[in-house]
C-alpha positions in Angstrom: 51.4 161.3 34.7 50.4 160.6 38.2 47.9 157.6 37.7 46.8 155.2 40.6 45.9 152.1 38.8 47.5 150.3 36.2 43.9 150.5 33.7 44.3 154.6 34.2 47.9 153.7 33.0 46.7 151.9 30.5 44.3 154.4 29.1 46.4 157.5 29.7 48.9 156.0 27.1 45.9 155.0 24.4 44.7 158.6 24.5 48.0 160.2 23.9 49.6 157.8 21.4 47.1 155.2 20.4 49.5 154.2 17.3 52.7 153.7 19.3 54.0 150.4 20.1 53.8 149.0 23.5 54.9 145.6 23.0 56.3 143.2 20.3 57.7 139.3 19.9 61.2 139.5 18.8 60.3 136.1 16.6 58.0 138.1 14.8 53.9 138.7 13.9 51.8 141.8 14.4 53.7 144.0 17.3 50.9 145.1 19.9 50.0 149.2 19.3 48.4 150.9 22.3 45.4 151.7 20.9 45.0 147.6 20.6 46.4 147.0 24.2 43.6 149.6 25.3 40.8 147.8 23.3 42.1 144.1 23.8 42.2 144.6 28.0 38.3 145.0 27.0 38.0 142.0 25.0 40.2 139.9 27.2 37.9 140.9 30.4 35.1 139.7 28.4 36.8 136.3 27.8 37.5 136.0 31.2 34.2 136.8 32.6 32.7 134.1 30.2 35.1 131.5 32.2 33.7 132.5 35.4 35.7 135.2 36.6 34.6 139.1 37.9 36.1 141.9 39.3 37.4 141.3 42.9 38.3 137.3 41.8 42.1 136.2 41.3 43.1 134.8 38.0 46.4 132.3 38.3 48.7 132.2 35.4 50.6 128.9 34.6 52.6 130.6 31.5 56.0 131.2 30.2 56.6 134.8 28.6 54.6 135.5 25.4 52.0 138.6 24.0 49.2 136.4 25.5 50.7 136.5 28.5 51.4 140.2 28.8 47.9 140.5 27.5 45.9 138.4 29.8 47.9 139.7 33.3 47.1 143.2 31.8 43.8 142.9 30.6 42.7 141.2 33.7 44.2 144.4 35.9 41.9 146.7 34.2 39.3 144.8 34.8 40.0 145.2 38.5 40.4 141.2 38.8 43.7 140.0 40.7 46.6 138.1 39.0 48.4 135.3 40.2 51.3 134.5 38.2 52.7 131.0 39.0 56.2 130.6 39.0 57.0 128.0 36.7 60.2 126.9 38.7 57.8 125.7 41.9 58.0 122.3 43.0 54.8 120.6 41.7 53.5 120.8 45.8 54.6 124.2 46.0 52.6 124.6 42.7 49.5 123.1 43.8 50.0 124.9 47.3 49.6 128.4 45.2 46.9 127.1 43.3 45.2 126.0 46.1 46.2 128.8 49.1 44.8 131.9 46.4 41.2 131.2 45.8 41.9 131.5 42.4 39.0 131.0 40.2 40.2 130.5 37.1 43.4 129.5 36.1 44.6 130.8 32.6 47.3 127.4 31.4 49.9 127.0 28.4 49.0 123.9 26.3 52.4 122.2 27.8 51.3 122.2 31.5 47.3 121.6 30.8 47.6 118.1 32.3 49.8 118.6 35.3 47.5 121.6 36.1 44.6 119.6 35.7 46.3 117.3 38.2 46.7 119.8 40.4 43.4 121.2 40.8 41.3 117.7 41.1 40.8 117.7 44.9 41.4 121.5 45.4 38.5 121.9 47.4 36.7 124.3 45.2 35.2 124.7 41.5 38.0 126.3 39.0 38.0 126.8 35.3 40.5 126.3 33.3 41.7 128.2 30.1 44.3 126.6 27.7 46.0 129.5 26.1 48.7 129.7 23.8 51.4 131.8 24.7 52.4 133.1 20.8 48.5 132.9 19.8 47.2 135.8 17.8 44.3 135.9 20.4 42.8 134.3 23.6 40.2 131.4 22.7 36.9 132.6 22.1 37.8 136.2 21.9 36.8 136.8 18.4 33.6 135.5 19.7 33.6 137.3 23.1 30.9 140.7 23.3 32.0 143.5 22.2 33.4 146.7 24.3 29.7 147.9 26.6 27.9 145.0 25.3 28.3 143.1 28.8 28.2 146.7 30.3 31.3 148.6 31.4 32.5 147.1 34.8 33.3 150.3 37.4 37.2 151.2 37.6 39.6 149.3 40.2 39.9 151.7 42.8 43.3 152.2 43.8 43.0 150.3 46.8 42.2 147.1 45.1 44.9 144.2 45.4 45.8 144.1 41.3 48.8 141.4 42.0 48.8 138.4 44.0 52.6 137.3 43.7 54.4 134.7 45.6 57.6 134.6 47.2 59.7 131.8 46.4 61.1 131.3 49.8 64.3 129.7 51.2 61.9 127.7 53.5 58.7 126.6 53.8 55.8 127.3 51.6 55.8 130.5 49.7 53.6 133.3 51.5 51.5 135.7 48.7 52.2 139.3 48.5 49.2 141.3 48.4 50.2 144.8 45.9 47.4 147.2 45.1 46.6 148.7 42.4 48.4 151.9 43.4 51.7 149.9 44.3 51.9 149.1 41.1 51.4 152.5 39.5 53.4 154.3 42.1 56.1 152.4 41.2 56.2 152.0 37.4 56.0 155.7 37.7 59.1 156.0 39.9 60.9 153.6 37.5 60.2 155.6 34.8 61.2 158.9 36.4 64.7 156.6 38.1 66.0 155.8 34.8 64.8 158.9 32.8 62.6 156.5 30.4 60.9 158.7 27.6 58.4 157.1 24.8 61.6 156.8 22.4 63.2 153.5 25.0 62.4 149.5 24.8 63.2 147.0 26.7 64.9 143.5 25.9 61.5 142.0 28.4 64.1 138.7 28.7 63.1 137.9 32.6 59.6 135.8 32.8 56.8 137.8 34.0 56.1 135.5 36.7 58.6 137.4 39.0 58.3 140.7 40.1 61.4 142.5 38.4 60.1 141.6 35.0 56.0 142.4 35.8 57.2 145.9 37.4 59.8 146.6 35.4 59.6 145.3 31.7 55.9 145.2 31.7 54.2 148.3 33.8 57.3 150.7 33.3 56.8 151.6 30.0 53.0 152.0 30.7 54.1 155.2 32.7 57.0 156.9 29.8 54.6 155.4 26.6 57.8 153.0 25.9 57.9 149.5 24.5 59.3 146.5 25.4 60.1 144.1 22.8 59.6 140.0 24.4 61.8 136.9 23.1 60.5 133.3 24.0 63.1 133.2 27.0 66.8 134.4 27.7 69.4 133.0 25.1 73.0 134.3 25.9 73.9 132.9 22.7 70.8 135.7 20.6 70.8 137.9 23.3 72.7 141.0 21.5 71.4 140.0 18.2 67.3 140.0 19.5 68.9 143.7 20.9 69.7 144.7 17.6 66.7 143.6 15.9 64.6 144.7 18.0 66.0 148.0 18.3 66.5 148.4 21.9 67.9 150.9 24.4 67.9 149.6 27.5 68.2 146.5 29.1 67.1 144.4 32.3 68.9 141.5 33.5 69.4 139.5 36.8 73.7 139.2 37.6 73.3 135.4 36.8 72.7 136.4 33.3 75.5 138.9 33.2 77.6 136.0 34.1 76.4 134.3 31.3 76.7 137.1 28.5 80.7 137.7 30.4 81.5 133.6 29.2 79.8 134.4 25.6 82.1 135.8 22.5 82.3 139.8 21.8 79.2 141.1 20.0 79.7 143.8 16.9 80.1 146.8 18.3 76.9 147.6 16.0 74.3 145.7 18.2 75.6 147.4 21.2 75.7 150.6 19.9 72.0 151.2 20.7 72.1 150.5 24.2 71.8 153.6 27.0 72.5 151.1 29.4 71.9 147.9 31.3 70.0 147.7 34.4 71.0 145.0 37.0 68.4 143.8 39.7 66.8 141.2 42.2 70.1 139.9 43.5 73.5 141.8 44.1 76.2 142.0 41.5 79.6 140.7 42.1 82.0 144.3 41.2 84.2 141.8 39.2 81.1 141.0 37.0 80.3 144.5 37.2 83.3 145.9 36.0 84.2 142.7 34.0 80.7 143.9 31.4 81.1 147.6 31.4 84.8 147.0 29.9 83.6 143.7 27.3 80.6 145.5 26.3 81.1 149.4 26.8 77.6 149.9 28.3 77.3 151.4 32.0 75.4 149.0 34.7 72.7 150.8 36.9 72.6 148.6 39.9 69.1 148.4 41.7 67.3 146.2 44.7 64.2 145.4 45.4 61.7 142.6 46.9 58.2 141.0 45.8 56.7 143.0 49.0 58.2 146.5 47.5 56.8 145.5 44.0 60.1 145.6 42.5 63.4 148.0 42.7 63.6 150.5 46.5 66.7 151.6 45.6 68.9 152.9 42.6 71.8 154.1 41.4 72.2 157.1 39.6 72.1 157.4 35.8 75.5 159.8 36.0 78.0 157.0 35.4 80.2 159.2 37.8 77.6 159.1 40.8 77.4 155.7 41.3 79.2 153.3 43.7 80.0 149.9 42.6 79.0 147.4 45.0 76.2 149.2 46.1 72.4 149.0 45.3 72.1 152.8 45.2 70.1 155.3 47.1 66.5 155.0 48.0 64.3 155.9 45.0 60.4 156.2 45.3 60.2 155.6 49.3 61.8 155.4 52.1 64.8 153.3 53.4 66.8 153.2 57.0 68.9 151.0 58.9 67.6 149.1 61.8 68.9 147.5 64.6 67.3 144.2 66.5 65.3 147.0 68.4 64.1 148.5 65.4 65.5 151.4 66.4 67.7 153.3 63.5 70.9 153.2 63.4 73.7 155.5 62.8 75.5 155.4 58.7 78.1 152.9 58.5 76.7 150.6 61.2 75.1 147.3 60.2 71.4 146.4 60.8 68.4 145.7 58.9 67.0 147.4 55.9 63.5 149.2 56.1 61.3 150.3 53.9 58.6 152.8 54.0 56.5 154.4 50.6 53.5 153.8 48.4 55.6 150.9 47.0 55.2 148.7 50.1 53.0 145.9 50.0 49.3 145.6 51.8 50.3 142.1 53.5 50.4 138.8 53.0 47.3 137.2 52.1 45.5 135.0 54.9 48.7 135.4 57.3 48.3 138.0 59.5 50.8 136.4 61.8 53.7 137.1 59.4 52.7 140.6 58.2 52.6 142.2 61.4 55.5 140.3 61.9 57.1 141.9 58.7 56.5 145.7 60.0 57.6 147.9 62.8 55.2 149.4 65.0 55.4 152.7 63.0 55.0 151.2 59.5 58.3 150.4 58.2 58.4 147.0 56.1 61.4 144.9 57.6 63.0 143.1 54.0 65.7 140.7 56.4 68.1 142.5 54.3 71.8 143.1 56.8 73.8 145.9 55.2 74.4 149.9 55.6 73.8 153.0 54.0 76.9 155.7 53.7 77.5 159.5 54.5 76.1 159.8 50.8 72.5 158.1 51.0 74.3 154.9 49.2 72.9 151.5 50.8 75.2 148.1 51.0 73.5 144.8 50.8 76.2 142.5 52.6 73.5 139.3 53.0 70.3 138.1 54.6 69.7 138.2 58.2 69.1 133.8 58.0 72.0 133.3 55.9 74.3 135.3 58.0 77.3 132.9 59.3 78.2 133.0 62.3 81.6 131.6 63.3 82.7 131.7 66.9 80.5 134.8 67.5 82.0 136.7 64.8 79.6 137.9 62.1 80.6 136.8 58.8 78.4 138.1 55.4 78.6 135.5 52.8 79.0 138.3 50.0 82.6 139.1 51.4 83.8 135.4 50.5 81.8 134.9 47.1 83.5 138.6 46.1 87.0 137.5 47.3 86.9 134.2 45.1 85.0 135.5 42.3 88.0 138.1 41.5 90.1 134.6 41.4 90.8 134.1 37.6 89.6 130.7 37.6 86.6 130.8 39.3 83.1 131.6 37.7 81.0 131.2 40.7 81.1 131.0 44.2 78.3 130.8 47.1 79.5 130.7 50.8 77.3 128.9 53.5 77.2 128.9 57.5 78.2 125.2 57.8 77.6 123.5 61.7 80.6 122.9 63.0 80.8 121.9 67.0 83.6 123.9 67.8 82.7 127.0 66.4 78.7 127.4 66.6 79.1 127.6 62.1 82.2 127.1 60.1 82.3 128.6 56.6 81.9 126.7 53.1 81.8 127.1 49.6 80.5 126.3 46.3 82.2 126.9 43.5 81.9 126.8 39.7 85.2 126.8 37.5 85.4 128.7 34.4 85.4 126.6 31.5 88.9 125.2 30.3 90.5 126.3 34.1 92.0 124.0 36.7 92.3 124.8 40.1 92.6 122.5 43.1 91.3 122.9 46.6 94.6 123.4 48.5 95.2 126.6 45.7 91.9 128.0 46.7 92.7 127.6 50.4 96.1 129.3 49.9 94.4 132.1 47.7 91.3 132.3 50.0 93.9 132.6 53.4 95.4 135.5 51.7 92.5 137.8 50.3 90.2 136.5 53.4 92.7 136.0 56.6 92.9 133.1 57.7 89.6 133.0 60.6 87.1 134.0 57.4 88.8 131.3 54.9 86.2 128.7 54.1 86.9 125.5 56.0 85.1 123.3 53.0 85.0 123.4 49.7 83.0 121.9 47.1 83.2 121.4 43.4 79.6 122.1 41.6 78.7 122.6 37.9 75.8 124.6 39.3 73.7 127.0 42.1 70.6 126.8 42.9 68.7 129.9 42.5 65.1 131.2 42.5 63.5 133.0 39.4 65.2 136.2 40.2 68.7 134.7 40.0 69.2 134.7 43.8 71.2 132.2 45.4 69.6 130.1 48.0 72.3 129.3 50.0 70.7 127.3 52.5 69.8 124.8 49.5 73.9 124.1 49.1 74.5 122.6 53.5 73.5 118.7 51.9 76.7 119.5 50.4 78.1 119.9 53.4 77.0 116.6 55.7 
């Protein structure tokens, strides 16, 4: 297949197996057949022109995962309008700030945040309709009603130009900028996910990550509209169902964040029958702890594939391979569908084994950030490389190591200091679940290092045994100075850490 927008995706699949399944709820009702996700992109344009919205306009989603959902981001796409799904996680000024900084024109809303929306768009500056849709609903509101397929006349094909996705980045400060991803970025890439993990029309996906983050739109939503796979969608992730909805659902692959493999690592031993099923698990949007890696692939039998990607690379740059005996554990794999090099404060490349910067280069890479020109010429070199803020290096193999981000790079005394190196060292401490290091100010040293950590359940371990442990594994100049006791992180939707989030700890 070699399609450049995500309707010639769409239509490729409905001519070729129009009674195969593309997507079903694991609580049940009529799954969704390709022929119907074809015919329903038309209806659901035709509902959304009604509310105001046409081809070129962005559409905002305020919506947890659901059919309707899947439907609505995808029926709008092949109408050529934009999508905007809000993250639900926002702060309600971040929130309004998205609303408000997209032009959105209508904004599609699950029954549960009607009001606060409403709230939100009062003094917005601008006339937008809202649509209260159900999530688990059979249909949108008014489709049944809506004209039927040419009655309206058949809008002209997105070209592949056209910005499809409109997708904030959650952002350790600040307000969230939008990536701007055509529609061929999004093709281009579900294609080279496809190809990455050898998908074929026989694979489904556990779709447990909300489609309001890139992993789970790219991945779990587009992918299979390049193989003509499926993707079967629960309500939300449930460590306690999560092998059982497997099972039922008759998976073979999954996608999951590390902060849900840590949750499935404190959860009891499923049958071996509802793992059975499973080619293997793919791990993303954050970088995997090799304790938790190698901790899952011995408790449940199934191989990880560890990837990395960004919102502005819609979704994964870089892969492992699927030969269990080619990867490398603790890294995020090789470049796959682009580009990727090492760059130093000159963006000049750098030799393998050195530390820099990670850049990116393919027909993955976003088009900018919308109405900030200042920060995406700020986020590419001269010669078109997309700068991700990512420090790490790539080996004599082609294999790339993601040791931390540029702004939460500690530096103590003048010594550079990733923060991965002291979560890894006290996450392979028996008692600890969770750990996040921080650059801390400390006068003497420019940054001294802390930590958060999270316990296991049912284990006891005091601060002077961490020290002593930490002094060992670490040496003593790269053992935290302070530690702090926490039931939890806090992360953004894909599971990352935000580090900077933890220094209140800290005054």
């Amino acid at each position: 297949m070699n399609a450049s927008t995500v309707r010639a995706l769409i239509e490729e699949q409905a001519a070729r197996r129009p009674e195969a399944i593309y997507a079903l709820s694991t609580e049940g009702g009529a799954p969704l057949h390709y022929a119907e996700l074809a015919q329903g992109c038309r209806s659901v344009a035709a509902v959304l022109r009604q509310h105001g919205a046409k081809p070129g306009d962005t559409v905002s989603l305020v919506m947890p995962n659901g059919l309707q959902t899947l439907r609505v981001l995808l029926g709008a796409m092949h109408a050529g309008m934009c999508v905007n799904p809000v993250n639900l996680l926002s702060q309600p000024e971040q929130m309004r700030y998205v609303l408000a900084h997209s032009d959105c024109r209508l904004v599609c809303v699950s029954p549960e945040w009607e009001e606060r929306v409403r709230a939100m768009l009062q003094d917005i500056g601008r006339p937008v309709s809202l649509m209260v849709v159900d999530p688990e609903a059979a249909a949108l509101p008014g489709e049944a009603e809506a004209p039927a397929s040419g009655a309206i006349g058949e809008e002209t094909a997105p070209a592949p130009e056209d910005i499809a996705l409109l997708m904030y980045t959650s952002g350790t400060t600040g307000m969230p900028k939008g990536v701007m991803l055509s529609q061929r970025n999004l093709a281009a890439n579900a294609q080279a996910i496809s190809v990455e993990h050898g998908l074929g029309p026989a694979d489904r996906v556990l779709a447990v990550l909300p489609l309001y983050h890139i992993n789970a739109f790219a991945v779990t939503m587009l992918a299979p509209l390049a193989h003509g796979g499926s993707l079967a969608m629960p309500p939300k992730f449930s460590a306690g169902r999560f092998w059982e909805q497997v099972a039922q659902a008759r998976c073979s692959w999954i996608n999951v964040v590390p902060t849900m493999i840590s949750y499935l690592l404190e959860g009891p031993q499923p049958p071996a029958a509802q793992t059975a099923g499973i080619r293997f698990c793919r791990s993303a949007s954050a970088a995997l702890p090799p304790e938790h890696h190698r901790a899952f692939e011995r408790m449940f039998g199934i191989g990880i594939v560890e990837t990395m990607g960004l919102t502005e690379t819609a979704a994964p740059s870089f892969s492992n391979p699927m030969d269990p005996a080619k990867r490398k554990l603790g890294s995020v794999g090789r470049a796959s569908g682009c580009e990727a090099r090492v760059i130093d404060q000159q963006l000049a490349e750098v030799p393998d084994g050195t530390t820099g910067e990670l850049a990116i280069r393919g027909p993955n890479v976003m088009v900018g950030y919308y109405k900030n020109d200042e920060a995406t010429r700020a986020s590419f070199t001269p010669d078109g490389w997309l700068r991700t803020g990512d420090l790490g290096h790539r080996d004599a193999d082609g294999f790339f190591f993601v040791t931390g981000r540029i702004k939460e790079l500690i530096i103590k005394g003048g010594e550079n200091i990733a923060p991965r190196e002291i979560d890894e060292a006290l996450l392979a401490h028996p008692a600890v679940r969770d750990a996040a290091a921080v650059g801390v100010p400390d006068r003497h040293y420019g940054q001294e290092i802390g930590v958060c950590v999270i316990l296991r359940e049912g284990s006891a371990c005091t601060e002077e045994e961490l020290r002593a442990y930490c002094a060992g594994a670490l040496g003593r100049y790269k053992a935290p100075g302070h530690y702090r006791f926490v039931e939890e992180l806090p992360r953004g939707p894909s599971g990352k850490v935000q580090r900077l989030k933890l220094l209140p700890l800290f005054e």
